[in-house]
C-alpha positions in Angstrom: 23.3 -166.4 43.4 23.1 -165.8 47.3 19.5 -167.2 47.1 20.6 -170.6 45.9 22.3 -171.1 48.8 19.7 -169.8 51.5 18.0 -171.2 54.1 15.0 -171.5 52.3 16.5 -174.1 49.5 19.6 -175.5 51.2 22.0 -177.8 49.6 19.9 -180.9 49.9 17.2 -179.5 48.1 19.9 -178.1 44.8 21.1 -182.1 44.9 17.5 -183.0 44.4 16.2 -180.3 41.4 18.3 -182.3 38.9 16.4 -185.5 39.8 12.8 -183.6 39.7 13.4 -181.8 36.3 14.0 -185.5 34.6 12.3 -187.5 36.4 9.4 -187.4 33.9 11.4 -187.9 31.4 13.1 -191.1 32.9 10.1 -192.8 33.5 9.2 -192.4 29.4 12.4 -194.0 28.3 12.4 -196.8 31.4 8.5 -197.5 30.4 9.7 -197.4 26.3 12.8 -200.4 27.5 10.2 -202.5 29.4 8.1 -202.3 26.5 10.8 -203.2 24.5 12.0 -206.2 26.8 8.6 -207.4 26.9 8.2 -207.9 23.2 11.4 -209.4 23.0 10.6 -211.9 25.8 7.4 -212.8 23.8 9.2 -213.7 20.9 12.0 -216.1 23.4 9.4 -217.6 25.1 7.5 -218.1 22.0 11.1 -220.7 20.8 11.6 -221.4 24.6 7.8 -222.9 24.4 8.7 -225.0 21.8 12.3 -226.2 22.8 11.0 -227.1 26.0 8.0 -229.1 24.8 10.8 -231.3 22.9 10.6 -229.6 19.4 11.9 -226.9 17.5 10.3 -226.3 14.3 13.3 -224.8 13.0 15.7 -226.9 14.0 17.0 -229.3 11.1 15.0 -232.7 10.7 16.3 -235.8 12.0 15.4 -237.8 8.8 16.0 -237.2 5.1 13.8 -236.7 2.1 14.7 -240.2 1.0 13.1 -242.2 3.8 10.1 -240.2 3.4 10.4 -241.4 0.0 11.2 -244.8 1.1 8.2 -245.1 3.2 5.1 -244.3 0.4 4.4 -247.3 -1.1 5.6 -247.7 -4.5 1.9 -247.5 -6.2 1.6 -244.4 -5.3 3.5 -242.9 -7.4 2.1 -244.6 -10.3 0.2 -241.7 -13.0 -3.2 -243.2 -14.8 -3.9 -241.0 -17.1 -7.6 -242.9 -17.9 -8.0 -242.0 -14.1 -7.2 -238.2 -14.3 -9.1 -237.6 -17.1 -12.2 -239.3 -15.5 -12.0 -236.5 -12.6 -11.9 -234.2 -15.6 -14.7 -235.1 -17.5 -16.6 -235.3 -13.8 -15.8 -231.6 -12.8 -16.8 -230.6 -16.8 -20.2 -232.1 -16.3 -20.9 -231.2 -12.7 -20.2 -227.3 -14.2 -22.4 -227.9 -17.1 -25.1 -229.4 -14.9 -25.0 -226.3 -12.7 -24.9 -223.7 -15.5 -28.4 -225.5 -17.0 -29.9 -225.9 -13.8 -29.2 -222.0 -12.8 -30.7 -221.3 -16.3 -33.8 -223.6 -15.5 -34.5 -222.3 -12.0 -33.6 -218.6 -12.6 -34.5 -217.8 -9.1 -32.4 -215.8 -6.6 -32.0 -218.6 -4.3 -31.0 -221.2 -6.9 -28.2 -218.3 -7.9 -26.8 -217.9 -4.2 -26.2 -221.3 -4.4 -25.4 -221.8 -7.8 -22.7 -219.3 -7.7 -21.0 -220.9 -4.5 -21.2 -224.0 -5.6 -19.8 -223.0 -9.6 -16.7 -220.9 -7.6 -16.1 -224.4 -5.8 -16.3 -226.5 -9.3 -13.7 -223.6 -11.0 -11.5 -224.2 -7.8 -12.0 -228.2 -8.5 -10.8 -227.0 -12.2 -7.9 -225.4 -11.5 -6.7 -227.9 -8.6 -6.8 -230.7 -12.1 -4.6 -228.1 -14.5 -2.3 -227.3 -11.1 -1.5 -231.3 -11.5 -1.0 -231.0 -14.9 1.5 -228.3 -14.5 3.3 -230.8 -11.6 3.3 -233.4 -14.4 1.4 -235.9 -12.3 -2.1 -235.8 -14.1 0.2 -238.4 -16.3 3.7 -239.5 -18.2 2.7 -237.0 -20.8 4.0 -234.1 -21.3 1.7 -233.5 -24.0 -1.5 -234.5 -22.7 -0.3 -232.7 -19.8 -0.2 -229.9 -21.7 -3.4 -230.0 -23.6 -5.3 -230.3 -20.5 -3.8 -228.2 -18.6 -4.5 -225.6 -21.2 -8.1 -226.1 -21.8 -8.8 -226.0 -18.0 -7.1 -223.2 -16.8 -7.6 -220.8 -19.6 -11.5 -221.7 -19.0 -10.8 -219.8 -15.6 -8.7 -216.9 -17.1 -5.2 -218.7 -15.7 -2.6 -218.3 -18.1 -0.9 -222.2 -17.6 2.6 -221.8 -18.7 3.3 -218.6 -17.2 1.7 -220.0 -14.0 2.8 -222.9 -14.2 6.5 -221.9 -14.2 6.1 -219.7 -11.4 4.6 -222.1 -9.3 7.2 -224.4 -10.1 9.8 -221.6 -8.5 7.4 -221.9 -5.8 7.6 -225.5 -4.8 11.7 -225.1 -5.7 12.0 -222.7 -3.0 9.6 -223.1 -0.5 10.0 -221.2 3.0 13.0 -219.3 1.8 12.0 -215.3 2.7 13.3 -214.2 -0.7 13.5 -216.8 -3.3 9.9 -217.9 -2.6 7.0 -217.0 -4.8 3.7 -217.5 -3.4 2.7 -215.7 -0.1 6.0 -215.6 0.5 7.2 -213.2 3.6 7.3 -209.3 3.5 10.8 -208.1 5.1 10.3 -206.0 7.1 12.3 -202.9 4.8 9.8 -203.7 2.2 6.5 -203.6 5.0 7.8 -200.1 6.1 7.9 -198.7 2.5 4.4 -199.8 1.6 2.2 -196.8 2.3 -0.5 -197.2 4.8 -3.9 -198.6 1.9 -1.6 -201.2 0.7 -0.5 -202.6 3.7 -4.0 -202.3 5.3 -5.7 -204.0 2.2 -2.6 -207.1 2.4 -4.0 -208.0 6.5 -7.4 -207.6 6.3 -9.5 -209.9 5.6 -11.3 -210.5 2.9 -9.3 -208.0 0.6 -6.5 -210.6 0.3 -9.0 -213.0 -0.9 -9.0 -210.9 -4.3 -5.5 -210.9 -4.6 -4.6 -213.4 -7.6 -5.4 -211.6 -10.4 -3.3 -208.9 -9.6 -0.7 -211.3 -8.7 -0.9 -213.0 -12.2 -0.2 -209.1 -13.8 2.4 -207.4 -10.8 3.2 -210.5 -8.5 4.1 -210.0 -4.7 5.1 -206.5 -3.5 9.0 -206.1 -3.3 9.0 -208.6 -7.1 8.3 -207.3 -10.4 7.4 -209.0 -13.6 4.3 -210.8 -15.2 3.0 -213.9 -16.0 1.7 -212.8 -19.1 4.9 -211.2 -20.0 7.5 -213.9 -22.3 9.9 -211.6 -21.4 9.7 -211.0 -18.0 12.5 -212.1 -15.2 10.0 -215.1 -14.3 11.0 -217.0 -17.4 14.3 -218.2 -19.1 14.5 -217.4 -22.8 13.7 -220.8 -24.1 10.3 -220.6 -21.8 9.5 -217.3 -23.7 7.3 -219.1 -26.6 5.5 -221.1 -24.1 4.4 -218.2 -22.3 3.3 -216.6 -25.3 1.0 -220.0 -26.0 -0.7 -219.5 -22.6 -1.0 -215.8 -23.3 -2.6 -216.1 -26.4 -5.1 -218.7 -24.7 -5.7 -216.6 -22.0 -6.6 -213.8 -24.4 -9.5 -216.0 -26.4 -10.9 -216.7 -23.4 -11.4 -213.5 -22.4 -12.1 -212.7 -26.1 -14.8 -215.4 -25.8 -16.5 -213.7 -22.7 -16.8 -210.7 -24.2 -18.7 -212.0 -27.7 -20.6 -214.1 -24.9 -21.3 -210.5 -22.9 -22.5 -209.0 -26.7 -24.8 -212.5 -28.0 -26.5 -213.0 -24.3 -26.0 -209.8 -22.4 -23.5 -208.9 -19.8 -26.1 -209.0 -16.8 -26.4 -212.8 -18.1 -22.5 -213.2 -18.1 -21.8 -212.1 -15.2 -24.3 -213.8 -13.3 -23.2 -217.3 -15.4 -19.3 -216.7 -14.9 -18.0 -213.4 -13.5 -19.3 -214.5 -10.0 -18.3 -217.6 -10.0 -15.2 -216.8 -11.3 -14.4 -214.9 -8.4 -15.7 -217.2 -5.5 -13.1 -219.2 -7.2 -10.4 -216.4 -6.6 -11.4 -216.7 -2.9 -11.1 -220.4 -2.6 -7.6 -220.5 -4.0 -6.0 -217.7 -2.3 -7.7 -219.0 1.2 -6.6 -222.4 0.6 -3.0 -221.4 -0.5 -2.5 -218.9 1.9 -3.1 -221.3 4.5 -0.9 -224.2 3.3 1.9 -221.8 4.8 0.2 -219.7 7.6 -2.1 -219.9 10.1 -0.9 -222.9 12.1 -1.5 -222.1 15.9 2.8 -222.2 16.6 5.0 -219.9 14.2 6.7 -221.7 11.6 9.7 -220.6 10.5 11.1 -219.2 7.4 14.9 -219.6 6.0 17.8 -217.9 4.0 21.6 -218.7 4.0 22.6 -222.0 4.4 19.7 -223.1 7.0 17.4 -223.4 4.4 16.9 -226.9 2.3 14.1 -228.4 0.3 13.0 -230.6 2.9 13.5 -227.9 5.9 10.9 -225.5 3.5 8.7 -228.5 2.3 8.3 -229.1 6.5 6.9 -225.5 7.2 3.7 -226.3 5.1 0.4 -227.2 6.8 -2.3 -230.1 5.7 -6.0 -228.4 6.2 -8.8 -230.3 6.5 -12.2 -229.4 4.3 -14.4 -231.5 5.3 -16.5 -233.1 2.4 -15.1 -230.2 0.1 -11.5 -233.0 0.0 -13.1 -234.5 -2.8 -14.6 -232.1 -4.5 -11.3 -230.1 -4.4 -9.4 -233.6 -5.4 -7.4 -233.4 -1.4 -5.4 -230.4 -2.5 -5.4 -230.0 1.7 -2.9 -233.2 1.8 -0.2 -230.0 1.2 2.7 -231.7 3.3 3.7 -234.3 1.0 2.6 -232.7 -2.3 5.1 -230.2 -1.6 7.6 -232.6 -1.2 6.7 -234.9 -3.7 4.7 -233.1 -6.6 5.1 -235.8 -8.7 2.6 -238.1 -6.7 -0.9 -237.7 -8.2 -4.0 -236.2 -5.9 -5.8 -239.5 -5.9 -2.8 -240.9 -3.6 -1.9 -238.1 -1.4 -3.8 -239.2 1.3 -2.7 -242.6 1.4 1.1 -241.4 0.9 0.6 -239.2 3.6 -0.7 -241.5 6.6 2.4 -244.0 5.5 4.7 -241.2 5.7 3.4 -239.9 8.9 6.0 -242.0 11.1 8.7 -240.6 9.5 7.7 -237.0 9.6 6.8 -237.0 13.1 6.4 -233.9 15.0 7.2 -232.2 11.5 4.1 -233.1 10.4 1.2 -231.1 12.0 -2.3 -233.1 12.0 -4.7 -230.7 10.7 -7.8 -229.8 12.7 -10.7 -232.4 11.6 -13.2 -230.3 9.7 -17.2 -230.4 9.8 -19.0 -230.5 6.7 -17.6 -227.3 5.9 -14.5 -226.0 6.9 -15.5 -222.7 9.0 -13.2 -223.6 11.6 -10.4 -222.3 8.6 -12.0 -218.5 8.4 -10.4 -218.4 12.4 -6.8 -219.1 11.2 -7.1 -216.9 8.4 -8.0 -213.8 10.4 -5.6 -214.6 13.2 -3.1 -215.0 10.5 -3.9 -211.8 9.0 -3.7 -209.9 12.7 -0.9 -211.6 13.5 1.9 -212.4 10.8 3.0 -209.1 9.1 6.8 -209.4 8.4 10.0 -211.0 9.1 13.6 -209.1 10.0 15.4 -208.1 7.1 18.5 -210.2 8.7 19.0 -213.6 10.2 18.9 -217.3 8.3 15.7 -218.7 10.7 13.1 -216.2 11.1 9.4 -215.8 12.4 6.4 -213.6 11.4 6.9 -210.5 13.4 3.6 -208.4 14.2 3.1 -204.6 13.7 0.9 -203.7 16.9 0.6 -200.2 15.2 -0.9 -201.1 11.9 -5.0 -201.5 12.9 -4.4 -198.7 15.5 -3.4 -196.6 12.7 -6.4 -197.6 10.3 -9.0 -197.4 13.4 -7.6 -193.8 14.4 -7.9 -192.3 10.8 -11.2 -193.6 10.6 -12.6 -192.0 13.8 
């Protein structure tokens, strides 16, 4: 004991050991809180940003859903069915025209384009039984029906059970839970994904395969199936409807298969199956991005902040270029998800009257060139960027995990 008080070591120097033992361990936990501040700064100054520019996208409108209304001329909401079923029987010939014209060519060149060109004409398909299921392909419901029947079960899309889900969907829009679409992860449910499933969700272009699986499991964190009458998806007097759309589903695929047998699978696949699945990537790129993607963070609701105008505002219009047609303006999102009702043919014209109302709510999408590349940008960024949302709070933003690539890139090396 004498030595700690000798000469050689001196009070002074016994005052300062304490200091020198932790001091490493002090700098870890002052670097871990600055890291800490920093990224809760980011997120402040990410709402300051906004507040200060004179908006805050989660702040509740100034207007309500009726002078929106108010302001789309009346016409517009007016349902010719002759009309609808003209773009029908265009998209039906356009596909036949392609199919016989890949048949004539049968070169490898011809295919590459045939089959991006087919995936496009599926997506055009599906965009036609999607306004069937709204009820605005026409007054109805039994045409509505028929159509929307023949259509999507052509592209293996079971219509009632979609169709119900999707209007759950448009009911809830930008609510974290009660969505049903591309709706948030919390960020409980993130954490208990294991490591492939989360790294196969952000990276692009496995999410661009994702709707099939949807149609059997939905979303992570949801369970049922849209095949399944007696899943939580559907009330019990939807059940039989389901089981219509099941059944047609079924022949379909029934169909292919006799088709695969009669022709030869090689022939199928080349006619259909690739096709088929460029049309998968169309319609989970062009849904995805009607509620991600924009360059600010929109927000997403719970409690008593959210409302069906507040979740209708957080969708985005895309631009696509001379693809709008051909895809019957399903990129005029804004107003369709306020008003599903209004047919395709009049979205754009409903939209530019309604524009003055909306304001700063309404974002003007990025004019496209011929095609829309400019969209594969927002998609990646998206997919880097917007992981999850806090488990808590009534207005929330995508939150990033800055560990999630790291981790990927680490076990690969």
């Amino acid at each position: 004991m004498a030595s700690w008080f000798s000469p050689k070591y001196g009070l002074r120097s016994i005052l300062r050991l304490p200091r020198t033992l932790f001091s490493a361990s002090a700098n870890r936990v002052h670097k871990n809180n600055e890291y800490q501040q920093t990224k809760i700064n980011e997120v402040q100054n990410e709402k300051e940003e906004d507040i200060n520019d004179g908006f805050n996208p989660g702040a509740p409108p100034p207007f309500k859903i009726a002078e929106i209304r108010n302001a789309i001329p009346k016409h517009c909401w007016i349902k010719n069915p002759w009309r609808s079923m003209s773009y029908v029987f265009r998209d039906i010939l356009v596909v036949a025209a392609l199919a016989a014209s890949a048949e004539y060519f049968n070169n490898w060149v011809f295919w590459i384009f045939y089959w991006a060109a087919q995936g496009t004409m599926f997506w055009a398909i599906f965009v036609l039984g999607h306004d069937c299921g709204h009820g605005s392909f026409s007054n109805s419901q039994k045409l509505n029906s028929i159509v929307g029947h023949l259509l999507h079960s052509f592209i293996l899309v079971p219509y009632n059970g979609w169709r119900i889900s999707h209007r759950t969907h448009h009911q809830n829009h930008g609510h974290v839970e009660n969505d049903e679409s591309w709706h948030p992860l919390t960020e409980k449910v993130y954490r208990n994904m294991d490591d492939t499933s989360r790294n196969l969700r952000f990276t692009v272009p496995f999410p661009m395969f994702a709707y099939p699986i949807y149609l059997w499991r939905r979303s992570p964190g949801k369970k049922g199936s849209h095949f399944d009458p007696n899943s939580d998806l559907f009330a019990p007097n939807e059940r039989s409807c389901v089981v219509i759309s099941t059944l047609c589903w079924m022949t379909m695929a029934a169909s292919l298969v006799v088709c695969s047998c009669i022709v030869g699978p090689i022939r199928v696949l080349k006619l259909y199956a690739i096709p088929y699945w460029i049309f998968v990537m169309w319609l989970d790129m062009v849904t995805y991005l009607h509620h991600h993607g924009h360059e600010q963070k929109l927000p997403w609701y719970r409690g008593e902040e959210w409302s069906y105008l507040r979740g209708g505002l957080t969708t985005v219009d895309r631009d696509y270029g001379w693809i709008n047609n051909i895809h019957h303006d399903i990129g005029t999102h804004v107003i369709h998800h306020l008003f599903p009702q209004i047919p395709h043919y009049h979205l754009v014209e409903a939209t530019k009257a309604a524009k003055h109302v909306l304001g700063k709510y309404y974002r003007e999408p990025k004019k496209s060139g011929p095609l829309p590349i400019h969209l594969v940008g927002n998609l990646i960024n998206s997919m880097k960027q917007d992981h999850y949302v806090s488990d808590s709070g009534e207005v929330v933003y995508y939150q990033t995990d800055d560990q999630l690539f790291e981790k990927s890139k680490n076990k690969s090396e």
